[in-house]
MOPAC internal coordinates of N, CA, C and O (Angstrom, degrees):
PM7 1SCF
backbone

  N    0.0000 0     0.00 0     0.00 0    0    0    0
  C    1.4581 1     0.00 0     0.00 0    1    0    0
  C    1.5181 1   109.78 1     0.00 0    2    1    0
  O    1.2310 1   111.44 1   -36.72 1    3    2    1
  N    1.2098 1   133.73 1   143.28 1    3    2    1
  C    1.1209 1   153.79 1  -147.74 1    5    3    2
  C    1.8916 1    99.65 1  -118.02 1    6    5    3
  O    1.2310 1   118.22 1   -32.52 1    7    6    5
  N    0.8899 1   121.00 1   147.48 1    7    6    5
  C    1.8650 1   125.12 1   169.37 1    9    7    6
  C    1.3930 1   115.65 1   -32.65 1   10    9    7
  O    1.2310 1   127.14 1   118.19 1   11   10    9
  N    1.6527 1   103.88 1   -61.81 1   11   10    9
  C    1.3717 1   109.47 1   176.56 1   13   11   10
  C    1.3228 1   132.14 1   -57.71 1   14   13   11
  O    1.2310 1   126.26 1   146.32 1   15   14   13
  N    1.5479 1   105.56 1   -33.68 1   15   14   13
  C    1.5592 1   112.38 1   170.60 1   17   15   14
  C    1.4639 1   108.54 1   -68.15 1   18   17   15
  O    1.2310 1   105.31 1   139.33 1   19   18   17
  N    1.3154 1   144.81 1   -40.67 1   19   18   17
  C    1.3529 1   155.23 1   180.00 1   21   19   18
  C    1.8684 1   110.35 1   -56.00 1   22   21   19
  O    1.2310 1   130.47 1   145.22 1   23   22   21
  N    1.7825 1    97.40 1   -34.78 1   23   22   21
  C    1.3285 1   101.91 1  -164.99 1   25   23   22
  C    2.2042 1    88.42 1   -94.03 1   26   25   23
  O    1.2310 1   124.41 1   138.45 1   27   26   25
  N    0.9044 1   109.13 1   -41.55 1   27   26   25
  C    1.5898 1    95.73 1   166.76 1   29   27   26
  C    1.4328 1   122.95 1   -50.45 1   30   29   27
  O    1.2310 1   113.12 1   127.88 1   31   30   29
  N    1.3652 1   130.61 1   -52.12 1   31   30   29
  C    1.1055 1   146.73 1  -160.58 1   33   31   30
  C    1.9261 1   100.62 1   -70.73 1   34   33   31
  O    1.2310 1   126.97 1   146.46 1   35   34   33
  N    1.8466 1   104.21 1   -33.54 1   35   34   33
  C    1.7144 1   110.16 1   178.62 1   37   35   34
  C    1.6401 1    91.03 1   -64.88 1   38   37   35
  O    1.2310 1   119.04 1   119.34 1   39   38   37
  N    1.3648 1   119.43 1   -60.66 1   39   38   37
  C    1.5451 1   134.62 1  -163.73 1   41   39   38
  C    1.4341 1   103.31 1   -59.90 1   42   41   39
  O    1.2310 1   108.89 1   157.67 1   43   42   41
  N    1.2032 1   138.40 1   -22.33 1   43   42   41
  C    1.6380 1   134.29 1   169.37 1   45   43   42
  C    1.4649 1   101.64 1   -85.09 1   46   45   43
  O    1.2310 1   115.55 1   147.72 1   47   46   45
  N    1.6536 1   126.05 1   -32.28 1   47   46   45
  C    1.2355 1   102.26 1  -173.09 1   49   47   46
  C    1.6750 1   111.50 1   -92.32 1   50   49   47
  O    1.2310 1   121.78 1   153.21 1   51   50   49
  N    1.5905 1   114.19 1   -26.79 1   51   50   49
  C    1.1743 1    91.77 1   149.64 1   53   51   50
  C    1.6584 1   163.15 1   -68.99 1   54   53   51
  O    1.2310 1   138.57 1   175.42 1   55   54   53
  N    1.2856 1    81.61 1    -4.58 1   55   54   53
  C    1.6698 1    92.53 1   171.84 1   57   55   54
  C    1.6170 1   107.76 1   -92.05 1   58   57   55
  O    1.2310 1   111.34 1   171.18 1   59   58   57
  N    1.2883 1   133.91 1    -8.82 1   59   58   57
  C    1.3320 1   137.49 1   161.63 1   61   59   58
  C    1.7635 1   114.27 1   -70.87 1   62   61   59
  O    1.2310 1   131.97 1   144.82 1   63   62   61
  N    1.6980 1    94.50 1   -35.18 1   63   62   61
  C    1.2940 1   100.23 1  -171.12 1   65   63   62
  C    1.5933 1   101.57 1   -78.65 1   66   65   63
  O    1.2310 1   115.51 1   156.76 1   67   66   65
  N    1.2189 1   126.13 1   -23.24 1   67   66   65
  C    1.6327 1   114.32 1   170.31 1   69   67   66
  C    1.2221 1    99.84 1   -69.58 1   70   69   67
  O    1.2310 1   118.81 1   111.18 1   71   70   69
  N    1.1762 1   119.88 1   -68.82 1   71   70   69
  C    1.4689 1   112.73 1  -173.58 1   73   71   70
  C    1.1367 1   129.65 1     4.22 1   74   73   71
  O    1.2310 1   125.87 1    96.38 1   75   74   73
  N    1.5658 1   106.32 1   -83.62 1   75   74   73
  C    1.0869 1   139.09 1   152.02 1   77   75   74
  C    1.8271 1   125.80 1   -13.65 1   78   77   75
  O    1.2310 1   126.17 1   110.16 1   79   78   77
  N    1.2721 1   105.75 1   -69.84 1   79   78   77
  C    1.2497 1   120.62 1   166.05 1   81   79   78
  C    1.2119 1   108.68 1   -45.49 1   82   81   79
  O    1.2310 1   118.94 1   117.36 1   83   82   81
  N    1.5270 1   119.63 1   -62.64 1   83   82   81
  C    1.7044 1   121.95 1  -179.92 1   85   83   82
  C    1.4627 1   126.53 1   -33.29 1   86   85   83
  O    1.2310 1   137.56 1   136.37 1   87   86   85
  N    2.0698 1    83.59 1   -43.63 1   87   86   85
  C    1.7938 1    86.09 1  -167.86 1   89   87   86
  C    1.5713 1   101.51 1   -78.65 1   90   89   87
  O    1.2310 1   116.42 1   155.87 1   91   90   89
  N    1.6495 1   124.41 1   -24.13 1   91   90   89
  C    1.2434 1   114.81 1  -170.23 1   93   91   90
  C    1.3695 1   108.48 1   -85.16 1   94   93   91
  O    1.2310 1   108.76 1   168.40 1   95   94   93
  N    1.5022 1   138.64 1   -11.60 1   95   94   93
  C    1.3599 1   142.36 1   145.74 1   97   95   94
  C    1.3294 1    99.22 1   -49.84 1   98   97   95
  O    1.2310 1   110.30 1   100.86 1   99   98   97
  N    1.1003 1   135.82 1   -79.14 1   99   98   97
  C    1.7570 1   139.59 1  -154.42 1  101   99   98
  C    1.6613 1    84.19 1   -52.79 1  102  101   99
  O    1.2310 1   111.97 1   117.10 1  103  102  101
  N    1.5555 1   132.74 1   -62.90 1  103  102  101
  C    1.6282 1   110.78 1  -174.77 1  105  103  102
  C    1.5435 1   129.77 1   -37.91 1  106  105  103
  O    1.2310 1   135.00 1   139.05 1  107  106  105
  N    1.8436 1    88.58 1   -40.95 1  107  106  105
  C    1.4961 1    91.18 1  -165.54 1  109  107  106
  C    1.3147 1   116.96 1   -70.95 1  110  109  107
  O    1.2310 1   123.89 1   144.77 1  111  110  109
  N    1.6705 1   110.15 1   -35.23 1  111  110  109
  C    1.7855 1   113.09 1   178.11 1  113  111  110
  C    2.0584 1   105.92 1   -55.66 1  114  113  111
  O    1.2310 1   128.45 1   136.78 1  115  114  113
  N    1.3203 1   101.32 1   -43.22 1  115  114  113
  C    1.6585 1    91.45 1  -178.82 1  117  115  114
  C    1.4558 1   115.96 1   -78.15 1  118  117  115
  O    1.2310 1   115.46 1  -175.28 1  119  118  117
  N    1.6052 1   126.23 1     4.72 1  119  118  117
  C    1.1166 1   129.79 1   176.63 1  121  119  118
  C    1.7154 1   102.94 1   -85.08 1  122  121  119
  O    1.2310 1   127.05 1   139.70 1  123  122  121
  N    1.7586 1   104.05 1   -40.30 1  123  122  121
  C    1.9682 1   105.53 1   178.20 1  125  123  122
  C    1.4769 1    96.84 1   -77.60 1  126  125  123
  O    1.2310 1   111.44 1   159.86 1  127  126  125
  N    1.1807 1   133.73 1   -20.14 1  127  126  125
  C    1.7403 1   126.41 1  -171.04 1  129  127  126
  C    1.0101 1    78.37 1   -52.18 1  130  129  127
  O    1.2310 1   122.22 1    75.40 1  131  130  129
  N    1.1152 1   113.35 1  -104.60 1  131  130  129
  C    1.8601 1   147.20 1   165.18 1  133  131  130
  C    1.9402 1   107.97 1    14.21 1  134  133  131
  O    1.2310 1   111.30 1    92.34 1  135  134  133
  N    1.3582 1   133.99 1   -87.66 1  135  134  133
  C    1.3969 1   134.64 1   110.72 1  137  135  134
  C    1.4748 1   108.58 1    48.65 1  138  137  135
  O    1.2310 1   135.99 1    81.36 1  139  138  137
  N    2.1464 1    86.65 1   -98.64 1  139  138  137
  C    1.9146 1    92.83 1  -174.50 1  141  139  138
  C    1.4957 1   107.67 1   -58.82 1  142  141  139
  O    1.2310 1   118.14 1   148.84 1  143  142  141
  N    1.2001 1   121.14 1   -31.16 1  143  142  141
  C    2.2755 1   112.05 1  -160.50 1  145  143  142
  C    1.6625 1    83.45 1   -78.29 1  146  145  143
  O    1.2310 1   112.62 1   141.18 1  147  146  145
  N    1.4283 1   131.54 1   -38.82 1  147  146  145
  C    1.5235 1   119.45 1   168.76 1  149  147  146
  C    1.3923 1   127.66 1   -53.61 1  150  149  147
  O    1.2310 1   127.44 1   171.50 1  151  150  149
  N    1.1501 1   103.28 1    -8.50 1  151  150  149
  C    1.8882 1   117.21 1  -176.52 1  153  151  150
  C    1.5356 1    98.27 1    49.69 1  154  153  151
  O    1.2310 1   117.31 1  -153.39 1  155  154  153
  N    1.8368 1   122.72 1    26.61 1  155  154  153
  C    1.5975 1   104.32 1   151.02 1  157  155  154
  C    1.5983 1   116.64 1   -97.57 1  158  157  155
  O    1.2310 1   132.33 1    -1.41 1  159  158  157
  N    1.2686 1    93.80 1   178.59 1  159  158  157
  C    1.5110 1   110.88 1   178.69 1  161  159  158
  C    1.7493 1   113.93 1   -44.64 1  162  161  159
  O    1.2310 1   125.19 1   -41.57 1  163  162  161
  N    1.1664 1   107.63 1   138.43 1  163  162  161
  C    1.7121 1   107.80 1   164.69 1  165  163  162
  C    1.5932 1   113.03 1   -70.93 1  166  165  163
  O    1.2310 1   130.87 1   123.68 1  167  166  165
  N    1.2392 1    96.64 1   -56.32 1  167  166  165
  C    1.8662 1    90.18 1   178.62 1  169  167  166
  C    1.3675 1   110.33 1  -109.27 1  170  169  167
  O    1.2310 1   124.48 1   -54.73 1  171  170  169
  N    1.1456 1   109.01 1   125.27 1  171  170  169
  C    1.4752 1   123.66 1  -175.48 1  173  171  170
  C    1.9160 1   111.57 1  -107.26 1  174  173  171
  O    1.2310 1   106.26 1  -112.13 1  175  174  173
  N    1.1262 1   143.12 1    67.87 1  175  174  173
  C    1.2138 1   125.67 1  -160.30 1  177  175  174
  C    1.6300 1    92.57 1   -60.72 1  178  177  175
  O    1.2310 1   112.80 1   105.43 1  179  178  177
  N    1.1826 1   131.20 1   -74.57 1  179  178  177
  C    2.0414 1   118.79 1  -166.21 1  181  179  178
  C    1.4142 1    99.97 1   -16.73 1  182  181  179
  O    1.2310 1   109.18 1    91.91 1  183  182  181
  N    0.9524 1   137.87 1   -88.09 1  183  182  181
  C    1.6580 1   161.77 1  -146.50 1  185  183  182
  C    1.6249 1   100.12 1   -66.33 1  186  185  183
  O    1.2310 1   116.67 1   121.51 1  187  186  185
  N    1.3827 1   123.94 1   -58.49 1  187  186  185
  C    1.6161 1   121.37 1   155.02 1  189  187  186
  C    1.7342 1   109.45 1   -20.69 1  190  189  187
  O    1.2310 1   134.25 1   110.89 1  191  190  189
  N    1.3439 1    90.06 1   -69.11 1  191  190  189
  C    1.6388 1    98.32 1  -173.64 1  193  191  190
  C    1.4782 1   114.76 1   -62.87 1  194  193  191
  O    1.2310 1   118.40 1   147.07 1  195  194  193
  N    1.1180 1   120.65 1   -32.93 1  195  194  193
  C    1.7779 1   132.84 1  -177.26 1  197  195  194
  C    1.7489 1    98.85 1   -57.31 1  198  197  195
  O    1.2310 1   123.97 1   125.88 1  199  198  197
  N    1.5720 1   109.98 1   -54.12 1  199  198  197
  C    1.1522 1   113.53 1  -161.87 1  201  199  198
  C    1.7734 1   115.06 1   -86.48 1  202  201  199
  O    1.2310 1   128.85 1   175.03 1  203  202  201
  N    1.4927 1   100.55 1    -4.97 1  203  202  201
  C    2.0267 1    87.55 1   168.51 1  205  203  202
  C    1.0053 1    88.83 1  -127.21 1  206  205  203
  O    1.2310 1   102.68 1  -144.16 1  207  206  205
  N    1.6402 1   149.36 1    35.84 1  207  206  205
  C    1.4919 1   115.24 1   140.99 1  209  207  206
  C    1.5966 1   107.41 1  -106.67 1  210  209  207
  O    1.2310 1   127.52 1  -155.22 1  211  210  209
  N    1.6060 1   103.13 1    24.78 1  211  210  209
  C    1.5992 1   108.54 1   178.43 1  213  211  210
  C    1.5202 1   102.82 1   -81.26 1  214  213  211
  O    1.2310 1   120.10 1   180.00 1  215  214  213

């Protein structure tokens, strides 16, 4: 592989890696929508933690 191929292969994975980010931003805003009409907290650290060591 050559520089340029190395520097394409960074540039494909970063544009996956926004992606990515985007869609897990777009979850998180409909997770506080959701949240505020519940009148709970936006950031909850207990419950954060409950839900990724499930």
């Amino acid at each position: 592989m050559q520089i340029d191929d190395y520097r394409e292969k960074i540039d494909q994975l970063d544009n996956e890696l926004l992606r990515i980010f985007n869609e897990r931003a777009g979850l998180a805003l409909k997770i506080g929508e959701i949240k505020k009409g519940l009148a709970l907290p936006v950031y909850d650290p207990p419950e954060r933690k409950r839900s990724s060591s499930a």
